[in-house]
Rosetta silent file (secondary structure, phi, psi, omega in degrees, C-alpha in Angstrom):
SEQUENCE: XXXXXXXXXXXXXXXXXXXXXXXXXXXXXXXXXXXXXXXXXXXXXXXXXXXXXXXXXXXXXXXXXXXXXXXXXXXXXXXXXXXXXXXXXXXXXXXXXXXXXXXXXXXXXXXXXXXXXXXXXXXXXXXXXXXXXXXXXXXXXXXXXXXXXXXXXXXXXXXXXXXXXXXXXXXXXXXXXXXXXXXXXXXXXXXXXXXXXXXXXXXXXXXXXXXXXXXXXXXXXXXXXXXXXXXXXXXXXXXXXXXXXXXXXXXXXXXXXXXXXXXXXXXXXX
SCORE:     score description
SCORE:     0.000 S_00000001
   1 L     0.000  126.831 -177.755   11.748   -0.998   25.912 S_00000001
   2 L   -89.556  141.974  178.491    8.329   -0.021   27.086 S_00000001
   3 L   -97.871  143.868  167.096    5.459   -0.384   24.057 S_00000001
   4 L  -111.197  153.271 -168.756    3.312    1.994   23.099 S_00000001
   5 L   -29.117  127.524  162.492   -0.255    2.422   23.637 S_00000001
   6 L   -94.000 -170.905 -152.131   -2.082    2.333   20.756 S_00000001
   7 L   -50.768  104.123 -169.743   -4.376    5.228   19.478 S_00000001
   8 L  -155.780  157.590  157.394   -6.096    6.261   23.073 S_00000001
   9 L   -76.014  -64.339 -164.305   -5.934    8.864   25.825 S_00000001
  10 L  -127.843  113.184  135.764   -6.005    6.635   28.754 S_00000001
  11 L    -0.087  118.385  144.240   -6.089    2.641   28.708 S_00000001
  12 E   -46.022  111.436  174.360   -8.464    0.550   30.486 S_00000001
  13 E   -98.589  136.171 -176.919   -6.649   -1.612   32.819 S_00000001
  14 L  -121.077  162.849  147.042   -7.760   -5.181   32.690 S_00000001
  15 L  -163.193  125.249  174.929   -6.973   -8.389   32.736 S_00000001
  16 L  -163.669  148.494 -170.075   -8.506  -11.565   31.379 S_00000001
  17 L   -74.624  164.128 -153.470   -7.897  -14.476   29.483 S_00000001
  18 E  -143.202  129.038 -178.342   -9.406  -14.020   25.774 S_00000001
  19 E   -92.813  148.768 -165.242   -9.474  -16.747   22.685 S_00000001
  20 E  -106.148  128.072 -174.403   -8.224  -15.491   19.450 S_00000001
  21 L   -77.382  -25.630  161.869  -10.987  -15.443   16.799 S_00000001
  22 L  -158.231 -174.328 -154.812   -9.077  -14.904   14.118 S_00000001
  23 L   -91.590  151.863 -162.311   -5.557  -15.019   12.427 S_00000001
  24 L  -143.368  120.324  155.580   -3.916  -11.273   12.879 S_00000001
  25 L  -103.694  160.696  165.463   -0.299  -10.399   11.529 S_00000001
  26 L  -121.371  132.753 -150.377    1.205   -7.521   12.397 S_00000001
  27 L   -76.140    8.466  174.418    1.260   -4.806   10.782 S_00000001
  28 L  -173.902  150.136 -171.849    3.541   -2.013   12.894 S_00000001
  29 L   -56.403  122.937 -156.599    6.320   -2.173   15.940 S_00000001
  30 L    96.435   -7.165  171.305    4.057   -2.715   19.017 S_00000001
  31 E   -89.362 -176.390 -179.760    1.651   -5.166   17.467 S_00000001
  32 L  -145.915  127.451  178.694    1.307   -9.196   18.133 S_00000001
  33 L   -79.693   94.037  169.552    1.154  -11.599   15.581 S_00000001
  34 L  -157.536  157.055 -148.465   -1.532  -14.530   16.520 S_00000001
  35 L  -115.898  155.857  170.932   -3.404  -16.957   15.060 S_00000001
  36 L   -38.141  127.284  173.169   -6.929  -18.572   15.322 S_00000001
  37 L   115.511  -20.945 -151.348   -7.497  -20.592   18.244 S_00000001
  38 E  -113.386  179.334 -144.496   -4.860  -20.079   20.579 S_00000001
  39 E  -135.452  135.065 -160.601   -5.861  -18.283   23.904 S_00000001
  40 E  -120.411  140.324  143.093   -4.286  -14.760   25.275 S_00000001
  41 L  -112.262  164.018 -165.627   -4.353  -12.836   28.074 S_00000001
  42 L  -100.890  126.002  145.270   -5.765   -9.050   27.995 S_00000001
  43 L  -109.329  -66.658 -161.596   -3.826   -6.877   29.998 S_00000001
  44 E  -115.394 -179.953  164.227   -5.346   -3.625   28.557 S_00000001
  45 E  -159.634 -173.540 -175.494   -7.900   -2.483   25.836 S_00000001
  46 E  -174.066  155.137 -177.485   -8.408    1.141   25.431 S_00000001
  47 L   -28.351  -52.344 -168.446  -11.615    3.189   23.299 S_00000001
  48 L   -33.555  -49.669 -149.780   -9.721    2.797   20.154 S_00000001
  49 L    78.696   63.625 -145.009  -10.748   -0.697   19.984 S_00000001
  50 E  -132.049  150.964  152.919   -7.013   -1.871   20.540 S_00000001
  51 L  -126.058   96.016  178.129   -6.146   -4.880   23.117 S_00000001
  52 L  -102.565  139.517  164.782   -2.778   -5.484   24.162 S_00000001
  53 E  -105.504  172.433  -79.512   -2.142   -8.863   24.934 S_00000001
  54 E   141.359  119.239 -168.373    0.265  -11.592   25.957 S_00000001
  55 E   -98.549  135.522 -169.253    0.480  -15.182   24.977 S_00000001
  56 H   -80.161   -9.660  156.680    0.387  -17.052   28.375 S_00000001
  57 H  -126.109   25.722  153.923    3.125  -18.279   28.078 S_00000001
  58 H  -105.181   50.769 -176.313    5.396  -15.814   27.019 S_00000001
  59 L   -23.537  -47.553 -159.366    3.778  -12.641   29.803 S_00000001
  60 L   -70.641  -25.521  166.996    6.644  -10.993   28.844 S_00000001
  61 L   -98.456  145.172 -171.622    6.270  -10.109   24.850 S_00000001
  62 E  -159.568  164.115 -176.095    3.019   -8.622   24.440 S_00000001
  63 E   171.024  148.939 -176.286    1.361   -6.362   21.865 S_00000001
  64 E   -40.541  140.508  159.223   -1.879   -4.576   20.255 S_00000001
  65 L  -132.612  169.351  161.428   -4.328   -6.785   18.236 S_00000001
  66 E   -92.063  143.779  163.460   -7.856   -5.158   17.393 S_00000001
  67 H   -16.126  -48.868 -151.045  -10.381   -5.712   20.006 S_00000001
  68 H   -79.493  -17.304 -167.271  -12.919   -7.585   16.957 S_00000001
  69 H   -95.336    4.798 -173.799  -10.323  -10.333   16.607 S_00000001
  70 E  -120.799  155.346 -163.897  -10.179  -11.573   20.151 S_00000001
  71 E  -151.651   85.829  175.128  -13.352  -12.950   22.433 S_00000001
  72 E    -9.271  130.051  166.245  -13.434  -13.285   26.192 S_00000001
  73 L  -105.475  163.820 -161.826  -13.066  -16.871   27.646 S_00000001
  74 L  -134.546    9.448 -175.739  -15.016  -17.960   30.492 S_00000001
  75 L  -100.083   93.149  154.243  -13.068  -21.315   31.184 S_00000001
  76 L   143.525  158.896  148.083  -10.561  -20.162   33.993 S_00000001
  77 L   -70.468  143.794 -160.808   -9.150  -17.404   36.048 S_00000001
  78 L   -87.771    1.825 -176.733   -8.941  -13.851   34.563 S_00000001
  79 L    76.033   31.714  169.711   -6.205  -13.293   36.822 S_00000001
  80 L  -136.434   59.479 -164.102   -8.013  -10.404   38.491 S_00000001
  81 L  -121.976   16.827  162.041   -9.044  -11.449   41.789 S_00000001
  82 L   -99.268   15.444  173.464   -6.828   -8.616   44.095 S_00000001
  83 L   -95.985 -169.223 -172.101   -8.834   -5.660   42.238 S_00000001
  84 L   -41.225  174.644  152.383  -11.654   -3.948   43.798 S_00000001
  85 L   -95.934  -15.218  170.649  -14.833   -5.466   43.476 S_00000001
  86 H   -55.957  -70.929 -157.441  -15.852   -1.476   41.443 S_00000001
  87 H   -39.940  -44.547  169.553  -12.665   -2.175   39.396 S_00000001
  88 H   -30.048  -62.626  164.141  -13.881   -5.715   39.116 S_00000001
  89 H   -63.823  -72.715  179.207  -17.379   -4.629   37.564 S_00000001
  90 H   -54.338  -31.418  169.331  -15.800   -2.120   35.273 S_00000001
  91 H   -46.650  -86.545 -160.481  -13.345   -5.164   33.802 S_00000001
  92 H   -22.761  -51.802  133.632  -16.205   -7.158   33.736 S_00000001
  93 H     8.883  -96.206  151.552  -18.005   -4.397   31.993 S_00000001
  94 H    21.315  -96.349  150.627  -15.545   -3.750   29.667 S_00000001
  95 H   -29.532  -69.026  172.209  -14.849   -6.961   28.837 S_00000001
  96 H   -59.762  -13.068  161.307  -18.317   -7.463   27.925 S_00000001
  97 H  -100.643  -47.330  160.572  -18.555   -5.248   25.864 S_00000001
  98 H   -42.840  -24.677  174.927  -15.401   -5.823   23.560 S_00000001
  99 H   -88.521  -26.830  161.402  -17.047   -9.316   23.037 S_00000001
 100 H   -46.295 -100.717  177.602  -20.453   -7.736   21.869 S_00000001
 101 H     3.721  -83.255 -163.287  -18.488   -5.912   19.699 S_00000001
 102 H   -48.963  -25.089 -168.349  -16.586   -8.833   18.182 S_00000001
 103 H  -111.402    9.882  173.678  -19.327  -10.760   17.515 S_00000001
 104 H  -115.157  -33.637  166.952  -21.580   -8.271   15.879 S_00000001
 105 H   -71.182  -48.339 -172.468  -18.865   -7.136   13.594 S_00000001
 106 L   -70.105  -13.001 -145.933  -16.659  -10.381   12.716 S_00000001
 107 L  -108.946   29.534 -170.415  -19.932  -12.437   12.623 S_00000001
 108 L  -164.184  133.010 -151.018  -21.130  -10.651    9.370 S_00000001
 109 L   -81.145  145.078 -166.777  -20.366  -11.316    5.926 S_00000001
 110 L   -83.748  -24.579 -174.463  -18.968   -7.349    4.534 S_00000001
 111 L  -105.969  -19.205  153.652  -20.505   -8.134    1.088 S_00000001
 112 L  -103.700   -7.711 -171.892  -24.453   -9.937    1.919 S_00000001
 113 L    64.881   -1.686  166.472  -24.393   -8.958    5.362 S_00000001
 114 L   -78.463  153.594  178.437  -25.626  -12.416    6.507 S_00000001
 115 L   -67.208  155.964 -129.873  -23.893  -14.009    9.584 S_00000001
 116 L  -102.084  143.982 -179.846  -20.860  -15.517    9.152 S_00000001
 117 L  -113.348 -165.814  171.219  -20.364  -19.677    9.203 S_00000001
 118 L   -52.719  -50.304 -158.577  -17.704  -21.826   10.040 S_00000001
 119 L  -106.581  133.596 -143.470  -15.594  -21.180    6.853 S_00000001
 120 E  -154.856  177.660  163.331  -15.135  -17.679    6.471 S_00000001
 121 E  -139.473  125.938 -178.845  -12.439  -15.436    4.827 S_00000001
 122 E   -89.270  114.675  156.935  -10.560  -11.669    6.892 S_00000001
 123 E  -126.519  171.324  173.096   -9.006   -9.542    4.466 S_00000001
 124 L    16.542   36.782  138.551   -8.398   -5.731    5.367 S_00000001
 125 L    91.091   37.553  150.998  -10.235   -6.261    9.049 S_00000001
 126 E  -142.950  141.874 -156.412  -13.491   -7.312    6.881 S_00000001
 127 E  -132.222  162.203 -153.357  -14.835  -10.671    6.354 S_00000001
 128 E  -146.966  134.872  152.424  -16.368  -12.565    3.833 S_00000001
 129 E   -64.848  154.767 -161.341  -18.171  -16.219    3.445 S_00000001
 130 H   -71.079  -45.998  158.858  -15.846  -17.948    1.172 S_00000001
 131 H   -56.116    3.555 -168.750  -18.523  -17.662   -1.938 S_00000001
 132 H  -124.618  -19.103  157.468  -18.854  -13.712   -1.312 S_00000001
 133 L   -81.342   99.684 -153.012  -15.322  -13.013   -1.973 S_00000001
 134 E  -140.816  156.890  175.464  -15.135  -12.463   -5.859 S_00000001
 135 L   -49.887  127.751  135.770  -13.581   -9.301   -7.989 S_00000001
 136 L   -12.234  -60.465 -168.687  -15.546   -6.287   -8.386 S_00000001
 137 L  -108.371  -30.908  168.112  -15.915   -6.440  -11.866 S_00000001
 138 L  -102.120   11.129  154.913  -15.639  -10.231  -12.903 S_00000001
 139 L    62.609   19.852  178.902  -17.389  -11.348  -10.409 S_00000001
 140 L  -107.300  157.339  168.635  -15.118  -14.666  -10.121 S_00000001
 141 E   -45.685  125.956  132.773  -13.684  -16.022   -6.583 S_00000001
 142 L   -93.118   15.920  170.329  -10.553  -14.641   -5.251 S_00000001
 143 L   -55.173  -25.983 -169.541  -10.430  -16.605   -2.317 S_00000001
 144 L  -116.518   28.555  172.561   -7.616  -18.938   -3.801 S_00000001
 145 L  -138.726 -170.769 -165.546   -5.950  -15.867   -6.023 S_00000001
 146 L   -88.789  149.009  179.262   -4.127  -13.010   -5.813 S_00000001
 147 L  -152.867  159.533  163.678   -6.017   -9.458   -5.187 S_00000001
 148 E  -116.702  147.529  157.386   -5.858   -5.576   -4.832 S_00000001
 149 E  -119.254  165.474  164.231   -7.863   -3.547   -3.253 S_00000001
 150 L  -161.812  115.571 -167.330   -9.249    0.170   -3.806 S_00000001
 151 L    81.935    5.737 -176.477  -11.629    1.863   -1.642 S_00000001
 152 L    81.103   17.773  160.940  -12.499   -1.501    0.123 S_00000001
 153 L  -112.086  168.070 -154.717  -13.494   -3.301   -2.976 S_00000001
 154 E  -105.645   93.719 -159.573  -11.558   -6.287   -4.072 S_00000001
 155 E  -129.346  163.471 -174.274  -10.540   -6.830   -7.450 S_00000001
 156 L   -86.449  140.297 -141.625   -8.879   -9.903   -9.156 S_00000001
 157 H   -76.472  -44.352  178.114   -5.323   -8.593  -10.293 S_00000001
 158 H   -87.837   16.387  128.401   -6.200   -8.072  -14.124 S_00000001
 159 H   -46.263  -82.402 -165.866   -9.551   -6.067  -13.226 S_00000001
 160 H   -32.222  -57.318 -150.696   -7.625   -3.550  -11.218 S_00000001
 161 H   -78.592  -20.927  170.365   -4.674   -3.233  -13.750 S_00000001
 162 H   -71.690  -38.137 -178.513   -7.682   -2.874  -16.365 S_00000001
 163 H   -42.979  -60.819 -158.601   -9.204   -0.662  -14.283 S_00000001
 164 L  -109.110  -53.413 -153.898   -6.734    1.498  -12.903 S_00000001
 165 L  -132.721  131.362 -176.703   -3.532    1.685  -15.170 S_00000001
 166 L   -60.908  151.437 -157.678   -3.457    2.989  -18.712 S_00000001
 167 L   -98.090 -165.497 -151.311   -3.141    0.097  -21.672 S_00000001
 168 L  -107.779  139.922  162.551    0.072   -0.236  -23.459 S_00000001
 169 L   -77.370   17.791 -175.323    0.297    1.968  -26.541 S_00000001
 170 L  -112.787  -65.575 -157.845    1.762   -1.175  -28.981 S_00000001
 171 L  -101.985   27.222  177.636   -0.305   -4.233  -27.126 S_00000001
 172 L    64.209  -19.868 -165.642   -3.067   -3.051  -25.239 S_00000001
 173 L   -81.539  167.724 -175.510   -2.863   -4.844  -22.667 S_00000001
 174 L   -91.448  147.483 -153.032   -2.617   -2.622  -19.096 S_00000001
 175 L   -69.574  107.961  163.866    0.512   -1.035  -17.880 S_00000001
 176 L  -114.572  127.702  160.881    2.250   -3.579  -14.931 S_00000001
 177 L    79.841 -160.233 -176.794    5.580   -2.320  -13.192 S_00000001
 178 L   -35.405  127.830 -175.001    8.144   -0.210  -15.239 S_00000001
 179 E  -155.056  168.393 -171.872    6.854    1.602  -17.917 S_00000001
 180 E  -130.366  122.521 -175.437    7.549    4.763  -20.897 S_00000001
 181 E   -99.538  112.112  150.388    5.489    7.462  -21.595 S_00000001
 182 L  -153.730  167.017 -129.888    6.133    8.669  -25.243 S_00000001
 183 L    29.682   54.009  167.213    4.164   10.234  -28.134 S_00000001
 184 L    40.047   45.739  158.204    1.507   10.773  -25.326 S_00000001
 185 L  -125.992  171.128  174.805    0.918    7.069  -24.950 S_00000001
 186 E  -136.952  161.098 -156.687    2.065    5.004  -22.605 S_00000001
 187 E  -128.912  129.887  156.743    4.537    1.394  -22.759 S_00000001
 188 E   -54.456  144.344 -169.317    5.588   -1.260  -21.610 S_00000001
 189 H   -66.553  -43.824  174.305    9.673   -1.151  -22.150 S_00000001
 190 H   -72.701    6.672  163.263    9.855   -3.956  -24.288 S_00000001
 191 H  -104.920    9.029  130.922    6.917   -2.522  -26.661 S_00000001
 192 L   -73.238  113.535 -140.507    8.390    0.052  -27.295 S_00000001
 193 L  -169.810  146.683  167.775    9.999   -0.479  -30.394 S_00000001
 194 L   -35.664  143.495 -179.207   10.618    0.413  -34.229 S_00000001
 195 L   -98.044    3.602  164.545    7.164    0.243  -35.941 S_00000001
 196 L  -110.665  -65.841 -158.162    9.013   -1.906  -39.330 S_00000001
 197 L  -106.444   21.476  127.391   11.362   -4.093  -37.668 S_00000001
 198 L    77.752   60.140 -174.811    9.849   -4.142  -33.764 S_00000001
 199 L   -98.647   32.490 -162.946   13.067   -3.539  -32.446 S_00000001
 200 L     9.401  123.002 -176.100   12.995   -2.529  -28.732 S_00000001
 201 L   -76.267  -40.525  172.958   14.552    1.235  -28.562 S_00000001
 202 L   105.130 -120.891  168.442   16.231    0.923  -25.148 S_00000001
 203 L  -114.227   12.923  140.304   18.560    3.618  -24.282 S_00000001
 204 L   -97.852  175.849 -147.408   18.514    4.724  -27.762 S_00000001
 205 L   -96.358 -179.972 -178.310   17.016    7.653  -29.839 S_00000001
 206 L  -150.089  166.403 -174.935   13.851    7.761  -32.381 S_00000001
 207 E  -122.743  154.078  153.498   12.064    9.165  -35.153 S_00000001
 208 E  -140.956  173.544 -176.818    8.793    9.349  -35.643 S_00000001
 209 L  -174.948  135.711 -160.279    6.263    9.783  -38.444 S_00000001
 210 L    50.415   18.165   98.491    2.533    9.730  -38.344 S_00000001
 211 L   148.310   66.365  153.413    2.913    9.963  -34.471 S_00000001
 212 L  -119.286  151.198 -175.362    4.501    5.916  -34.443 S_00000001
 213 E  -101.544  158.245 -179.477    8.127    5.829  -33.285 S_00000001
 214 E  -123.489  172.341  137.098   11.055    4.315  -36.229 S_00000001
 215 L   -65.245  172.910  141.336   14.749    3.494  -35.757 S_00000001
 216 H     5.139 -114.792  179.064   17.033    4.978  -37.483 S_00000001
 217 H   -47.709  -76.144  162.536   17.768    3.151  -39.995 S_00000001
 218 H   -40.539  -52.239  157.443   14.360    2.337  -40.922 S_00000001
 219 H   -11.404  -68.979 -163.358   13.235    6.176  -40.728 S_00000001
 220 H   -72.179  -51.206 -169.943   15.721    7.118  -43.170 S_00000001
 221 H   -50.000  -27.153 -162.015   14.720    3.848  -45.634 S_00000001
 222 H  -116.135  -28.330 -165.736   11.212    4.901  -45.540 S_00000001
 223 H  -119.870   -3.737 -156.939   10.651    8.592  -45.043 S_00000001
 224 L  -110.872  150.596  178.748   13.830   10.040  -45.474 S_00000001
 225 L   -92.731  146.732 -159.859   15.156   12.227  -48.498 S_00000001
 226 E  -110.109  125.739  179.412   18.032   11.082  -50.819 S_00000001
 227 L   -69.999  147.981 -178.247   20.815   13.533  -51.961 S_00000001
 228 L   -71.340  -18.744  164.863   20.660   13.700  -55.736 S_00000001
 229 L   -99.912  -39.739 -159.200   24.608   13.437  -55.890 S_00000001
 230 L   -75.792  -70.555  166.960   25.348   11.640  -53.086 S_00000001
 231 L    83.970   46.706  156.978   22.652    9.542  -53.099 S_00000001
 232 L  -138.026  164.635 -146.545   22.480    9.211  -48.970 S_00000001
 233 E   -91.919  136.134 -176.934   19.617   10.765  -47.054 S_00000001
 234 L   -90.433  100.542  175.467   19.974   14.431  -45.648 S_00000001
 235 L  -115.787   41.622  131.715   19.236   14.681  -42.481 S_00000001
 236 L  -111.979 -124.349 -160.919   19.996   18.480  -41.876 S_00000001
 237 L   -66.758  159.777  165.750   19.312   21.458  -44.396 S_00000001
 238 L  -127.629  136.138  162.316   18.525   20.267  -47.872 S_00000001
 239 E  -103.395  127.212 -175.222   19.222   22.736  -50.794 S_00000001
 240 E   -78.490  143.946  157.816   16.755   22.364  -53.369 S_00000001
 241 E   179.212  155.608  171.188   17.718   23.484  -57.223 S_00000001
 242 L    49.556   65.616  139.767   16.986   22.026  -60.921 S_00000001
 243 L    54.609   45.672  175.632   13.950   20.172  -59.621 S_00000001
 244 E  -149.605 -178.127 -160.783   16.522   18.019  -57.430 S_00000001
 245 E  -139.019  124.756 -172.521   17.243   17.698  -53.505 S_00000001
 246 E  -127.703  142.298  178.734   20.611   18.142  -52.213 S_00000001
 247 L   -96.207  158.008 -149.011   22.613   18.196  -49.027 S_00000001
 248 H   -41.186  -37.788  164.522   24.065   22.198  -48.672 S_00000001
 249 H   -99.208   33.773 -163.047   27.605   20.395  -49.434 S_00000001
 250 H  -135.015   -7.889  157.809   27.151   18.198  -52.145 S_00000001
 251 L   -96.923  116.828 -149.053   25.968   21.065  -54.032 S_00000001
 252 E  -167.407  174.071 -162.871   29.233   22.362  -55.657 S_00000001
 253 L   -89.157  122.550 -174.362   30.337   23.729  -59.177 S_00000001
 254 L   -35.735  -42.933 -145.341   30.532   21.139  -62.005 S_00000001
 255 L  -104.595  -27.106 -149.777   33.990   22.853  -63.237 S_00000001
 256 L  -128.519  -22.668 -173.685   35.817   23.882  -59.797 S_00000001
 257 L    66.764   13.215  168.943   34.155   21.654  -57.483 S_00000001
 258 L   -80.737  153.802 -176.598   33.437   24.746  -54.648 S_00000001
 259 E   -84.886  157.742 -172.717   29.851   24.608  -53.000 S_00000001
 260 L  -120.269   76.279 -165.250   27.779   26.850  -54.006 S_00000001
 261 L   -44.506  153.684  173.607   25.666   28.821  -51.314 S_00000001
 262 L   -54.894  -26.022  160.275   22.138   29.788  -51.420 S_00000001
 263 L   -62.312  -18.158 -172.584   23.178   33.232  -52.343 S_00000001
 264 L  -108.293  145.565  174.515   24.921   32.404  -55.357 S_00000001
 265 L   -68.308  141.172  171.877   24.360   32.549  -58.577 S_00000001
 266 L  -146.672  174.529  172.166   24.917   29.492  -61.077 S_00000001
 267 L  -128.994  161.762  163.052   23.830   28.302  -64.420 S_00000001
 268 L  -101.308  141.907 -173.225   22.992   24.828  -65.871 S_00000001
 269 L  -140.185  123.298 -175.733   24.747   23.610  -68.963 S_00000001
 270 L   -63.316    0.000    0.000   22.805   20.045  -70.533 S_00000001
């Protein structure tokens, strides 16, 4: 399988060996995985700022790195000594310029802008002295933690999630992974829950009152109306009469024991 170019019209073609400046994985089919230190050869580069290279001693797998992460070496043969001597001069050329390049970009810290030291850190193709990589908002290191980015800033994972993602409407805290939007808040699954006995809802239904979700159970204990014969809580129609609260079929004739619709007439007897 022949690889393809990456984003260019036409390739340069080149070829010299090149030391790799910094550690690169890769990130799509046609790239090369390589790490500070170890020494390449260039077969191409192209406008893009793209290089693909070749480990020497595997010629045959080869793949795209960016240009900034690679550096011309000057210890050896470039392996170009049948081209032209023009062709020669344009490598050279080239060449020389992809290492300008490398060293004006990688060599500068993304957040003071001062050059770059020994100990250094690449995240998203921009690098940072190891004290200059800190959260956005708390302003502590994340060189030794976990991070997001957005927009090229950096944040420490519970900035972002403060940041970025809506809190929980039972514990405040900001929304990570799986989550429930209801009464036009939003939850974590296990906070969602009865608001007397804190009862995770699940896959089951709810009540609410005063915009908090209940159970059941609870609902009915606290809010819910009690038939006056019955004495369990109606939760369809209620028929009201003699200053009492009834459900429609529990309201029935003293002497015959038939219900007695909202249409009909009755009397009371003490």
């Amino acid at each position: 399988d022949s690889l393809s170019v990456r984003p260019s019209d036409r390739p340069a073609m080149v070829r010299y060996r090149a030391r790799v400046l910094f550690d690169y994985d890769a990130d799509e089919d046609g790239e090369l995985t390589v790490e500070r230190g170890e020494v390449v050869v260039v077969q191409q580069d192209n406008d893009e700022g793209w290089a693909l290279v070749a480990r020497q001693e595997e010629p045959e797998t080869a793949g795209w790195v960016p240009k900034d992460y690679i550096e011309r070496t000057t210890d050896g043969d470039d392996g170009s000594e049948n081209a032209s001597e023009e062709d020669q001069q344009q490598q050279n050329k080239m060449s020389d310029l992809s290492t300008a390049s490398a060293k004006d970009k990688s060599h500068t810290c993304h957040a003071c802008k001062e050059p770059l030291q020994d100990d250094f850190i690449a995240a998203n193709k921009l690098f940072f002295h190891v004290p200059c990589f800190v959260c956005e908002v708390c302003s502590e290191s994340i060189a030794d933690a976990s991070y997001l980015t957005k927009d090229d800033k950096f944040y420490c994972e519970d900035d972002y999630y403060r940041t970025f993602n809506p809190p929980c409407g039972a514990c405040d805290d900001p929304i990570r992974g799986a989550y429930i939007t209801a009464l036009d808040r939003t939850w974590h699954p296990d906070c969602f829950a009865c608001a007397e006995c804190k009862q995770p809802f699940g896959d089951t239904s709810f009540r609410t009152h005063d915009n908090e979700p209940y159970c059941d159970e609870h609902w009915e204990q606290l809010f819910g109306t009690t038939c006056a014969k019955c004495k369990q809580v109606i939760n369809d129609k209620i028929f009201e009469a003699t200053g009492h609260k009834f459900h429609v079929d529990c309201f029935v004739c003293e002497h015959g024991n038939h219900t007695i619709g909202a249409e009909s007439r009755f009397h009371v007897l003490d």
